[in-house]
C-alpha positions as CSV (number, residue, x, y, z in Angstrom):
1,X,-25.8,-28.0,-24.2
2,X,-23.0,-30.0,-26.0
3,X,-20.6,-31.8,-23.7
4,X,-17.2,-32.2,-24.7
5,X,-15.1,-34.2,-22.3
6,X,-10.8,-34.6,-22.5
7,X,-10.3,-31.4,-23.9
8,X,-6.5,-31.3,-23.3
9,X,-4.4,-28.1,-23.2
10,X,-1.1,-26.8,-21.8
11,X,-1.3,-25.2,-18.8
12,X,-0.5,-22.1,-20.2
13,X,-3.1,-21.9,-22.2
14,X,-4.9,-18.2,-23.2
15,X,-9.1,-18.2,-22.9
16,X,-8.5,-17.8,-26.7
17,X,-6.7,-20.7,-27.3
18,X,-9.9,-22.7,-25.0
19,X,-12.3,-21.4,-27.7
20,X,-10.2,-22.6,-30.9
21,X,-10.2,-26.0,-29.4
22,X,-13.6,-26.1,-28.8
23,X,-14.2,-24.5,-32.0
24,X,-12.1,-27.2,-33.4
25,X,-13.8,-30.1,-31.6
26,X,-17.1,-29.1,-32.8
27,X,-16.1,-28.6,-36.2
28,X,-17.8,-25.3,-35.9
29,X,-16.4,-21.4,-36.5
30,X,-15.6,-19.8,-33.1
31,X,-18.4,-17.4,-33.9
32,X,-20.9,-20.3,-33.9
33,X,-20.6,-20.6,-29.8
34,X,-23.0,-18.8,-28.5
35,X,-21.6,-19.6,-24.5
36,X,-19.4,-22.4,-22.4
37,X,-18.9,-23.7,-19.1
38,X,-16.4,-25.5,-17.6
39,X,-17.3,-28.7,-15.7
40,X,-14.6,-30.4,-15.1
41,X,-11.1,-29.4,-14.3
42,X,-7.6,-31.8,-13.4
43,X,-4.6,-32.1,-14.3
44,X,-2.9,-34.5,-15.9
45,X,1.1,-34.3,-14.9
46,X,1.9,-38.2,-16.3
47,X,4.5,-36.7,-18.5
48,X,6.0,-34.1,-16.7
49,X,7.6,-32.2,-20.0
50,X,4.2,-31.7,-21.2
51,X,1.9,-31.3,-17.7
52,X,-1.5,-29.9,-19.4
53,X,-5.4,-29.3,-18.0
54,X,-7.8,-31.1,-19.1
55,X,-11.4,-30.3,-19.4
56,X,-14.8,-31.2,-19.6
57,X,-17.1,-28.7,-20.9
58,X,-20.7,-27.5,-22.0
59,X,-20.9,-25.7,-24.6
60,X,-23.8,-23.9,-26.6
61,X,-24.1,-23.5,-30.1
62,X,-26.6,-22.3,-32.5
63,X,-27.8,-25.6,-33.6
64,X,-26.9,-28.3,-31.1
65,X,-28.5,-31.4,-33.7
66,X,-26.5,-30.4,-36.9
67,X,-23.2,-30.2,-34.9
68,X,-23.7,-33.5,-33.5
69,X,-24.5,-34.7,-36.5
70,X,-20.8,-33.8,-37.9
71,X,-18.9,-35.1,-35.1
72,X,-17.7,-38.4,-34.6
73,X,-16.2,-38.7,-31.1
74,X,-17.7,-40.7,-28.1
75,X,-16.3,-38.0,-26.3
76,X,-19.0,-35.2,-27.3
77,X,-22.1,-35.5,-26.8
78,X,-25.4,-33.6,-25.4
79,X,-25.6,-33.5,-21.7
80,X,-27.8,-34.5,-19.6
81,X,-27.3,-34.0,-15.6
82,X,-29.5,-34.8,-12.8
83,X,-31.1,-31.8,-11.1
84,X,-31.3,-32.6,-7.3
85,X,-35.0,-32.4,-6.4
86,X,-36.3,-32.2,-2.9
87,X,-39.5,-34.6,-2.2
88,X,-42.9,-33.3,-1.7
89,X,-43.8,-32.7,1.8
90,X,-45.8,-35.9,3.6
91,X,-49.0,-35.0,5.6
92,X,-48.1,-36.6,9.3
93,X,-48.2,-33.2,11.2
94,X,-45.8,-32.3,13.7
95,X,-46.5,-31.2,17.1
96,X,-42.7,-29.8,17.9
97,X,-40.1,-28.7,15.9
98,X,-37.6,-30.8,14.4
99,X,-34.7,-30.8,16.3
100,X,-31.6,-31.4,15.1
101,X,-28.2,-31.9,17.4
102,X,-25.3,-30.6,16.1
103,X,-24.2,-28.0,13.2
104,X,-21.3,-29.6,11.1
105,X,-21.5,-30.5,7.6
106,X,-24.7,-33.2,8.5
107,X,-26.3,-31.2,11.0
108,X,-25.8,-27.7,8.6
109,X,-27.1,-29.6,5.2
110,X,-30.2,-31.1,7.1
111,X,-31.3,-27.8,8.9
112,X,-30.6,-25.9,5.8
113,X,-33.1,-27.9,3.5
114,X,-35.6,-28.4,6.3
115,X,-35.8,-25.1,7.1
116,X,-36.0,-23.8,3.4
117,X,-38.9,-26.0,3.0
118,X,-40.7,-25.0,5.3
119,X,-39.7,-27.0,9.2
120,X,-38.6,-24.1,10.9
121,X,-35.6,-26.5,12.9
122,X,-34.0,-26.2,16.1
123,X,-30.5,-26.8,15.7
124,X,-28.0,-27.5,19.1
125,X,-24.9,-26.6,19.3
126,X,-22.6,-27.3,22.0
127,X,-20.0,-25.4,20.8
128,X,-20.1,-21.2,20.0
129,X,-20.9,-19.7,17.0
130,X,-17.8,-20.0,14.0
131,X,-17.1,-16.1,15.0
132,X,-16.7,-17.0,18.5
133,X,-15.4,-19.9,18.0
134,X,-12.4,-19.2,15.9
135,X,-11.1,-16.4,18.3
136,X,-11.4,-19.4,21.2
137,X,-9.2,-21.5,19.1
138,X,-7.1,-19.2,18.6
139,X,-6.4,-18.8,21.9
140,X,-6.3,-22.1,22.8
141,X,-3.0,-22.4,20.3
142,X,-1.4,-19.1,21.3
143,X,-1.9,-20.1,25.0
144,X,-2.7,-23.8,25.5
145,X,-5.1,-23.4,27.7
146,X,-8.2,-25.7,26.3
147,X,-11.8,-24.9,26.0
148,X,-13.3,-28.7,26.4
149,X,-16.6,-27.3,25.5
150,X,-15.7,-25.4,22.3
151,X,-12.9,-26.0,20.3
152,X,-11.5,-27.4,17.0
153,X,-14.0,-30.1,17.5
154,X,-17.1,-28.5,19.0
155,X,-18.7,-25.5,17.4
156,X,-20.6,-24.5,14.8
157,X,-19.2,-25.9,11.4
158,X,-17.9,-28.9,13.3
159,X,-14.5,-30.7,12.8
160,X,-14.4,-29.9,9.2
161,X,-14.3,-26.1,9.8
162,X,-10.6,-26.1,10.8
163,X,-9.3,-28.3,8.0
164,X,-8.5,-28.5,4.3
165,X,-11.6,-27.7,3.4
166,X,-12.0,-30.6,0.8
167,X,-15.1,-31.1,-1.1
168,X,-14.2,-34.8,-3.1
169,X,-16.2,-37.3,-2.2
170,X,-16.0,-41.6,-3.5
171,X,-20.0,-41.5,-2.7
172,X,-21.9,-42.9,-5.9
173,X,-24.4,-39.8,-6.2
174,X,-27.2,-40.3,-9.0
175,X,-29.5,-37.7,-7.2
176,X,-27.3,-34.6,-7.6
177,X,-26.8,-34.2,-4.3
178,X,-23.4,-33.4,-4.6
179,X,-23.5,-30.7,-7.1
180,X,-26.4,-29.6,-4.9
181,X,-24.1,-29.2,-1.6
182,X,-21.1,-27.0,-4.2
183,X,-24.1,-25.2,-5.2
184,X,-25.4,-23.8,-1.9
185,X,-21.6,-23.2,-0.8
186,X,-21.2,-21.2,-4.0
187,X,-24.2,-19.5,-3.0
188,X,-23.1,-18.3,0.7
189,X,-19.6,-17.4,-0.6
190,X,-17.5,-19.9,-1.4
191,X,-15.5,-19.6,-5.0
192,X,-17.3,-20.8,-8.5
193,X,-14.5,-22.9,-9.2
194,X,-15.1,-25.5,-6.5
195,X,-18.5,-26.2,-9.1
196,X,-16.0,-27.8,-11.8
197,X,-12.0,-28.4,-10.0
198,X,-11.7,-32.3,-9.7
199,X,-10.4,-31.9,-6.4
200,X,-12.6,-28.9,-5.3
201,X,-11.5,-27.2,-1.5
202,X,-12.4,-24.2,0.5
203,X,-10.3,-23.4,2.7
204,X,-10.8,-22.6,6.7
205,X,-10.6,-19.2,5.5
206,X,-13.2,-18.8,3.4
207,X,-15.5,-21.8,4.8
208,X,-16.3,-20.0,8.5
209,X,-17.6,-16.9,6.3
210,X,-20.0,-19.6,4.3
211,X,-20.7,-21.6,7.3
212,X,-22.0,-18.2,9.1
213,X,-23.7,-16.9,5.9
214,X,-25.6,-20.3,5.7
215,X,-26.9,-19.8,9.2
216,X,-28.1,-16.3,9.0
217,X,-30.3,-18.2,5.7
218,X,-31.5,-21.0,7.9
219,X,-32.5,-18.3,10.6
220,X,-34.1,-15.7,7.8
221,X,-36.2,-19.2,7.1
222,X,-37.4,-19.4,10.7
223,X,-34.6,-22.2,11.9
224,X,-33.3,-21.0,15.4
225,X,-29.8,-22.2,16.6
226,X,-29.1,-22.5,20.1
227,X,-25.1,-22.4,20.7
228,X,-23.2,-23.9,24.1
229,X,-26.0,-26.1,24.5
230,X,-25.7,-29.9,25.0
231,X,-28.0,-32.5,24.8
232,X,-27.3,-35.0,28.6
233,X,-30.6,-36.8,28.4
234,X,-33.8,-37.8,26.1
235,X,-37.0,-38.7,27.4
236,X,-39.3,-41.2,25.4
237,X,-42.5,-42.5,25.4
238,X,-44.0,-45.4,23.9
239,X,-40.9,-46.2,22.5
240,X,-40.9,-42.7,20.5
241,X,-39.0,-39.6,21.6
242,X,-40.8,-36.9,23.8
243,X,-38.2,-34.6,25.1
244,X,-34.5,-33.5,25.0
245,X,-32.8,-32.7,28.3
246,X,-30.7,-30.0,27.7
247,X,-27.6,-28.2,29.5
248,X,-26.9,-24.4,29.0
249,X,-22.8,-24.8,28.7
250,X,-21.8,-21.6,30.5
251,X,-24.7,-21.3,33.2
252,X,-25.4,-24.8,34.0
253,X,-28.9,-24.6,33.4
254,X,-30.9,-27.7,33.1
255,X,-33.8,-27.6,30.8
256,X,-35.9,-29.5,29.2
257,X,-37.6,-29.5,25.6
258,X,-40.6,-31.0,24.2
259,X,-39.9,-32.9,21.1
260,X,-40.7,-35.8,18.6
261,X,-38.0,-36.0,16.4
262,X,-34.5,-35.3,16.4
263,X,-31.4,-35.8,14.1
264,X,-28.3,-36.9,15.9
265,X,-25.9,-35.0,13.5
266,X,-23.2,-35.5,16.6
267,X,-19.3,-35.2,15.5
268,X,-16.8,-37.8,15.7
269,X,-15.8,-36.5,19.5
270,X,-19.0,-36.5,21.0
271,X,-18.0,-39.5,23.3
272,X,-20.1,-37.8,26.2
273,X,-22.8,-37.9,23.8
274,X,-21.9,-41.7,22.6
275,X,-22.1,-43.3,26.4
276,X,-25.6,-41.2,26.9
277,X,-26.8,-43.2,23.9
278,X,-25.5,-46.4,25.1
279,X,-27.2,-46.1,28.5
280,X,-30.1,-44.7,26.6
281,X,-30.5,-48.6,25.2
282,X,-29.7,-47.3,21.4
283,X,-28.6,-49.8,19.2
284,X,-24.3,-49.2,18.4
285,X,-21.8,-50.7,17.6
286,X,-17.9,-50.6,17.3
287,X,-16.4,-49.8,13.6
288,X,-13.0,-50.2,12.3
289,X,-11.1,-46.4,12.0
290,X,-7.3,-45.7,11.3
291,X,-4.8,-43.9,13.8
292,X,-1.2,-42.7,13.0
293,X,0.3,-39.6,12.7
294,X,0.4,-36.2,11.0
295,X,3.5,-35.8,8.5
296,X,5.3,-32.9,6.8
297,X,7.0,-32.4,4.2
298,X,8.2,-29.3,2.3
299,X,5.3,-28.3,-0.2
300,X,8.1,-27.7,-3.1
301,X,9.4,-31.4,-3.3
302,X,5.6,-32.8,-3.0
303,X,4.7,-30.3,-5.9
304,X,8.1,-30.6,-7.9
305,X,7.5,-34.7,-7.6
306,X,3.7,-34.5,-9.1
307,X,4.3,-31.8,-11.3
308,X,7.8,-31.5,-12.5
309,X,9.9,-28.7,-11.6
310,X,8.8,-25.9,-14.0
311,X,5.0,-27.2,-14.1
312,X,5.6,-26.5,-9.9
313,X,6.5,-22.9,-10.5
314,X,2.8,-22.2,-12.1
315,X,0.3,-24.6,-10.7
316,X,-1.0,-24.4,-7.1
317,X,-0.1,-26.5,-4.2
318,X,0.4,-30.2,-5.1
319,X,-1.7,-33.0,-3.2
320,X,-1.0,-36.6,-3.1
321,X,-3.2,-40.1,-2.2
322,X,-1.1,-43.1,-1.2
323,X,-2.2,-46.1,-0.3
324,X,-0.5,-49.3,1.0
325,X,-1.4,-53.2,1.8
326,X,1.0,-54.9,4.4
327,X,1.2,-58.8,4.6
328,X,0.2,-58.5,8.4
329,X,-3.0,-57.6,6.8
330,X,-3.1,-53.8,7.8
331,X,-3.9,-51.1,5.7
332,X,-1.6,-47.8,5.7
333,X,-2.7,-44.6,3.7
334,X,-2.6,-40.9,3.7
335,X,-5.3,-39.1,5.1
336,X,-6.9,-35.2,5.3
337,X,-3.7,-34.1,2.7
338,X,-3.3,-30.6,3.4
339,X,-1.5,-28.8,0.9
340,X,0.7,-25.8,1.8
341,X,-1.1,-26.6,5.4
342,X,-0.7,-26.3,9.2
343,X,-0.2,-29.1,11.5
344,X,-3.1,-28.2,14.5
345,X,-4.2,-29.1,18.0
346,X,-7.2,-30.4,17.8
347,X,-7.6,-31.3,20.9
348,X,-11.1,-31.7,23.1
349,X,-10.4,-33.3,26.4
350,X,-8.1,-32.2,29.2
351,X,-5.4,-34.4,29.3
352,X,-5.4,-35.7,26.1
353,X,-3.8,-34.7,23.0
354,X,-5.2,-35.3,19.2
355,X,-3.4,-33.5,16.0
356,X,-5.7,-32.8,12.1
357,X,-4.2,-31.1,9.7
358,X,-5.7,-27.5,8.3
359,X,-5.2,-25.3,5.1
360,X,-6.0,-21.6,3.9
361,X,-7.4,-21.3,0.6
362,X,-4.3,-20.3,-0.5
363,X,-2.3,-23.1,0.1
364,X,0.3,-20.7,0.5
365,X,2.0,-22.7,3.7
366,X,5.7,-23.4,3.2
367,X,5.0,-27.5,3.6
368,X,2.9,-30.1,2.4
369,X,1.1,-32.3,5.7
370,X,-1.1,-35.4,5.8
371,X,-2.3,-38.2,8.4
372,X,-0.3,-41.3,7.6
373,X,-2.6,-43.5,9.3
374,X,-2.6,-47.6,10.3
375,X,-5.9,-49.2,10.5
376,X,-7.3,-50.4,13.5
377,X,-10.2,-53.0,14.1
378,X,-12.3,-53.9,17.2
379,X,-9.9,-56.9,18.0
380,X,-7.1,-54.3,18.5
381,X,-9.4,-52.7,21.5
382,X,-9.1,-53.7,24.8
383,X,-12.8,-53.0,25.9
384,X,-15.2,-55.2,24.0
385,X,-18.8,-53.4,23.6
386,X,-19.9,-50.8,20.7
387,X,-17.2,-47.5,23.0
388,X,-14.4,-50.0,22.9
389,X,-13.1,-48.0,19.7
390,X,-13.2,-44.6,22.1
391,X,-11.4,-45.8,25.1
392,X,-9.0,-47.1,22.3
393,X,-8.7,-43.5,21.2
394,X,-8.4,-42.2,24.5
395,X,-5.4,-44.3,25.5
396,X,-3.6,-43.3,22.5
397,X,-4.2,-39.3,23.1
398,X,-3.9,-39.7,27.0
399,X,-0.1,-41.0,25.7
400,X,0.2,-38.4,23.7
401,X,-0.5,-35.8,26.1
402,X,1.9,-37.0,28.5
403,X,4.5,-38.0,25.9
404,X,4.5,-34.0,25.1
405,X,4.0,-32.4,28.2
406,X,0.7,-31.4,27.2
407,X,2.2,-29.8,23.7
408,X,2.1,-31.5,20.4
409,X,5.0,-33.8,20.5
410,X,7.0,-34.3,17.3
411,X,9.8,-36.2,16.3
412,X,11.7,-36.7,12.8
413,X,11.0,-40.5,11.4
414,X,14.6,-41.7,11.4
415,X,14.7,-41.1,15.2
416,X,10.9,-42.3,15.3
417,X,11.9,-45.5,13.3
418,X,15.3,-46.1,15.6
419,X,13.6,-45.3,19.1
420,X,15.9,-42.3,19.7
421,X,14.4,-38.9,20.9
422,X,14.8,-35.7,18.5
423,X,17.0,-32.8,19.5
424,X,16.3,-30.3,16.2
425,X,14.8,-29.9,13.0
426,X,16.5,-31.0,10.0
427,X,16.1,-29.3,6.7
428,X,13.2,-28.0,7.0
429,X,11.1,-26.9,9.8
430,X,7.4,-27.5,11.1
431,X,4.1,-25.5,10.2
432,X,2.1,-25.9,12.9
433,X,-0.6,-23.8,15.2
434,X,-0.4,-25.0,18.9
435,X,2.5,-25.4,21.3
436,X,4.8,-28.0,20.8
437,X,7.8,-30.2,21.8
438,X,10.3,-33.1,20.7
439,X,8.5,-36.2,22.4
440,X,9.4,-39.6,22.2
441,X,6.4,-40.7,19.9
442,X,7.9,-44.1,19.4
443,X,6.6,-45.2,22.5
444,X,3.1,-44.0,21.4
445,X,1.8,-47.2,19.5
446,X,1.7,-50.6,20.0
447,X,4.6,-52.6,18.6
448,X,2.2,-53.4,15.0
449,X,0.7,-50.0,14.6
450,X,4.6,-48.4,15.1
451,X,6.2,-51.4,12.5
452,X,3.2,-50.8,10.0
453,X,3.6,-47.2,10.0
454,X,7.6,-46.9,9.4
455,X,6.5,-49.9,6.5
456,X,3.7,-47.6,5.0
457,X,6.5,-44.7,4.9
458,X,9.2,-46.7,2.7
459,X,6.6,-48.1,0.4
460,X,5.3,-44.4,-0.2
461,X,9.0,-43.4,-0.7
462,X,8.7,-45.8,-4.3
463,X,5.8,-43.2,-5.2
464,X,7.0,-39.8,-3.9
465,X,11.1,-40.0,-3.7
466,X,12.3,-38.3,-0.2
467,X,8.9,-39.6,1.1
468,X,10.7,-41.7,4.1
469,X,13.5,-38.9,4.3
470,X,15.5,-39.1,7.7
471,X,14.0,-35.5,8.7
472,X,10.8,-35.7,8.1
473,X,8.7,-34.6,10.8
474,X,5.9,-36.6,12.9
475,X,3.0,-35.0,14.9
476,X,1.1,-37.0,17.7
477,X,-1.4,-38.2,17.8
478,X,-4.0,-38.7,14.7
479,X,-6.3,-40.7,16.4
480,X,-10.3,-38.9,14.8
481,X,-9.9,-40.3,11.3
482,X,-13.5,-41.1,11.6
483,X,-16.0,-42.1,14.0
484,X,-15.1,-45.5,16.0
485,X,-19.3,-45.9,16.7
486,X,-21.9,-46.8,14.3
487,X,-25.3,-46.0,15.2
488,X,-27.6,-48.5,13.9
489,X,-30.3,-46.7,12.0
490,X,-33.0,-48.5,9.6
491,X,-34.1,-47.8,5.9
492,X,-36.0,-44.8,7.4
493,X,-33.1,-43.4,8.6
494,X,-34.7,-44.0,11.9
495,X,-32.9,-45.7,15.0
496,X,-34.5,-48.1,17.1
497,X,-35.4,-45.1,19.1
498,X,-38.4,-43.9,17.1
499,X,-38.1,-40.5,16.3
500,X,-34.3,-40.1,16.5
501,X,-32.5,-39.9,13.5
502,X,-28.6,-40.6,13.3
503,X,-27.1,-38.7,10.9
504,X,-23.6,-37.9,9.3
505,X,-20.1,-38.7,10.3
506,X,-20.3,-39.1,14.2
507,X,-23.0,-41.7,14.1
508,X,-21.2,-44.0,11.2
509,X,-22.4,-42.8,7.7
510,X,-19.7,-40.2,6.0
511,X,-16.3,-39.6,6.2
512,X,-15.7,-36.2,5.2
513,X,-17.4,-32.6,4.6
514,X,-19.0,-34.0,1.1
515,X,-20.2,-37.1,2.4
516,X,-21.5,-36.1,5.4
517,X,-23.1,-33.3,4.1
518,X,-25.1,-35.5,1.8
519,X,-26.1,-37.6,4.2
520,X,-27.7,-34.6,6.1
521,X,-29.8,-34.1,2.6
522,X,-30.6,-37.7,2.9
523,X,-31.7,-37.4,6.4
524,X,-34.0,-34.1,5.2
525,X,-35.7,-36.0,2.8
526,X,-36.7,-39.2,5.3
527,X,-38.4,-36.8,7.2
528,X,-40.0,-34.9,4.8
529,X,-41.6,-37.2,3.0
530,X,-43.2,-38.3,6.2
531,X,-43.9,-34.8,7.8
532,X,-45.6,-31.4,7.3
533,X,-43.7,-28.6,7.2
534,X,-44.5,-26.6,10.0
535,X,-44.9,-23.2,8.4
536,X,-47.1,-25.3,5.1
């Protein structure tokens, strides 16, 4: 195939009009290609009188070395992409199953491949099953009335299954693994375009029904889940693991499974999990993370800023990525942008309150939402040790909780910046799924999180006009950004608990469904180029 990369076109461009200028960059008659594919899609809205797609794309043709041969352009040439490729199996034999905690994106990824090739896996859950589990969270923002032990962040599909959806990732891939990970959500249902949009998402909507497809896969491969379980205890001997002490979540039922290796695919809320691992004698240790707040804005002035107002009328939902460096040496960016999104509860604890941000595929919501986040290091936590990041976190939702009553509690930034509470929305009104209230979430941060924030806001406003408007409205608290605990692990991908594998964005390594997905692959891999698949 022939790649041909900038390929620039209005965005009302006809399939026909696609095949002249490939026809055209080629130097060939439009007869002459045979087939094309699209592998790259974005949009380039720089000049916003003339927004247009732009493209990168394979094309085939009858004779791939003469057309080369006649075109001159650094920008087409023949392509040549890495095909992910799983290792060969190693020959240690296992006694057990491998076991891996947790089904999110690093959990789901690493049981997926294991179990195609051959492992059979055992994956715990905590949480319910995505079916279940979305009808419980549902609940839970219709009634308030919290499920600690499944809920926006325990349950099969993890955090990420009641989000955006996004599927970018800044990891350097030279494997394929990326393309790997669209490739197998393609596969279970998710749409073809995710395979070439530059900012590729699914949607909450459309990922559960993946997420469940990809289990009933794993389990048709011999993988067996077991849902509202949670792992209290490991056992080890000889410095390698020998059993998992597990809980049954609505019984109470203590049992205990035989096991020599486990992935620790845990989600960024796991703190339960974290202190078990601590007393355990694994080696962690506290990692820098970012807290703030969730912020909307009406979707039509984000899109009608990036696109231009016509442009708006005909391209979906617009997304932004802002970024800012303060002289007191904090960072302050957006974070988890959710176009045409909800605000959401995504709480886990009782008596304390944490806010994400969530879209449908559509991006159909009536306003734009994003964590504007601060960043935080461990000399900003009060408790030194590798948890001082979590009871930094829990302060800041216990606030939160009690700033609101127990409901989200929101306030417009000019009364946010000027210490004043809210009394009613302004122009616009807020998108969001959970109870909530006007709370005075000025008091929520310390003095150089709140100041760095409000500075973050007006140096936005220079990139996106109305950015720092008087009404725009603030949600409480965005505090799981990303995991505050690294779990020390070694080239293997081993800890210094032999046999125990840490794994994906609760133990330190990914930020995001991409990423931590790939690191589950990564994971995969370690262990089987050291093991025999159980069924080989």
């Amino acid at each position: 195939m022939i790649r041909i990369q900038q390929l620039k076109l209005p965005i009302t461009h006809t399939e026909g009009q696609l095949q002249q200028k490939l026809a055209k960059a080629l130097r060939i008659k439009g007869k002459d290609i045979l087939d094309y594919q699209i592998r790259r899609q974005s949009v380039d809205a720089r000049k916003k009188s003339a927004v247009t797609f732009v493209y990168t794309i394979d094309v085939e043709v009858k004779n791939e070395t003469q057309t080369l041969s006649r075109v001159k352009s650094n920008q087409v040439f023949l392509a040549n992409d890495v095909v992910y490729q799983f290792p060969q199996a190693g020959e240690q034999p296992l006694l057990h199953p491998p076991v891996i905690i947790g089904s999110g994106p690093a959990g789901l990824f690493c049981a997926y491949l294991l179990a195609k090739h051959g492992f059979r896996p055992i994956i715990i859950e905590r949480g319910k099953p995505v079916e279940e589990r979305t009808k419980e969270v549902e609940r839970f923002w219709q009634d308030n009335v919290l499920n600690s032990k499944s809920n926006v962040q325990f349950g099969e599909g993890g955090a990420g299954t009641f989000s955006d959806g996004k599927l970018n990732t800044l990891v350097k891939d030279v494997k394929g693994r990326s393309q790997e990970v669209l490739n197998i959500f393609i596969r279970h249902g998710a749409p073809a375009s995710i395979a070439y949009e530059a900012k590729p998402h699914i949607g909450t909507d459309i990922l559960k029904n993946v997420i469940q497809d990809m289990r009933h896969q794993i389990e048709a491969w011999g993988g067996v889940y077991l849902f509202h379980t949670c792992v209290t205890d490991m056992e080890f001997s000889g410095g390698r693991l020998a059993a998992l002490i597990c809980e049954d979540q609505i019984t109470g039922t203590i049992t205990r499974r035989a096991a020599e290796l486990a992935v620790l695919a845990i989600g960024h809320s796991a703190r339960d999990t974290f202190i078990m691992l601590k007393n355990l004698g694994f080696q962690m240790e506290a990692k820098s993370f970012a807290v703030g707040l969730r912020v909307e804005h009406p979707q039509s002035m984000i899109s009608e800023n990036q696109y231009g107002k016509e442009a708006a009328k005909m391209l979906p939902a617009a997304s932004y990525k802002l970024t800012a460096n303060l002289e007191n040496g904090r960072g302050v960016y957006s974070f988890c942008m959710c176009p045409g999104g909800y605000v959401v509860n995504a709480s886990s604890e009782e008596g304390r309150l944490a806010v994400n941000g969530m879209s449908y595929s559509g991006r159909d919501g009536q306003n734009a939402n994003s964590a504007i986040i601060v960043t935080v290091t461990p000399d900003d936590f009060a408790c030194d040790g590798p948890l001082g990041g979590i009871e930094f976190q829990r302060r800041l939702e216990e606030r939160a909780y009690q700033l609101g009553h127990g409901k989200v509690p929101q306030q417009l930034f000019e009364d946010f910046e000027q210490g004043k509470p809210s009394q009613d929305y302004g122009s616009f009104r807020s998108e969001i799924k959970g109870a909530h209230m006007f709370g005075a979430l000025h008091e929520l941060f310390p003095e150089g999180i709140h100041s760095s924030f409000c500075q973050g806001m007006h140096q936005f406003a220079n990139s996106i006009p109305g950015f720092d408007k008087a009404d725009v409205i603030l949600s409480g608290v965005e505090s799981r950004t990303s995991s505050p605990v690294r779990i020390k692990r070694e080239e293997t991908f081993e800890s210094n608990k032999k046999g125990v594998y840490p794994c994906g964005e609760g133990a330190g390594y990914a930020g995001g469904i991409m990423s931590a997905a790939m690191d589950g692959m990564k994971v995969a891999e370690a262990i089987a180029e050291k093991y025999k698949g159980r069924c080989q």
